[in-house]
C-alpha positions, 0 to 999 in steps of 0.5 A: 614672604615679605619681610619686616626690614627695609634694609634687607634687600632679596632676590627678585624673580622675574616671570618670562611670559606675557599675563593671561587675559582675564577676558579669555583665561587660559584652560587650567591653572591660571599660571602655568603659562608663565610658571617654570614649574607647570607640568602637564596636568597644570595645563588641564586642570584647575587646582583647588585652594587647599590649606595644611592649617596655617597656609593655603595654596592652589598648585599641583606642584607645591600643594599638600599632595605635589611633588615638591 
């Protein structure tokens, strides 16, 4: 989450991987290729946008019913 204070420097996180093709997406989450944290299930199935109230998230990892 970005934060309001130029001077504050975080750490960036490089993805390892190329990014999809928008022409030929692959199956499933749109991500898991480049994400550490896919599971199998990513790879199959498209997760669906889902809000606890305040934030929204489309992942079977760190969605309201993932495992982190």
């Amino acid at each position: 989450m970005p934060v309001a204070d130029p001077a504050r420097k975080g750490a960036r996180t490089i993805l390892q991987g190329d990014v999809p093709s928008p022409i030929n997406p692959p199956s499933g989450c749109s991500f898991h290729p480049r994400c550490p944290y896919a599971l199998g299930r990513c790879s199959e199935e498209e997760p669906l946008l889902e809000f606890d109230g305040r934030h929204g998230v489309a992942c079977h990892v760190f969605g309201p019913g993932g495992k982190k």
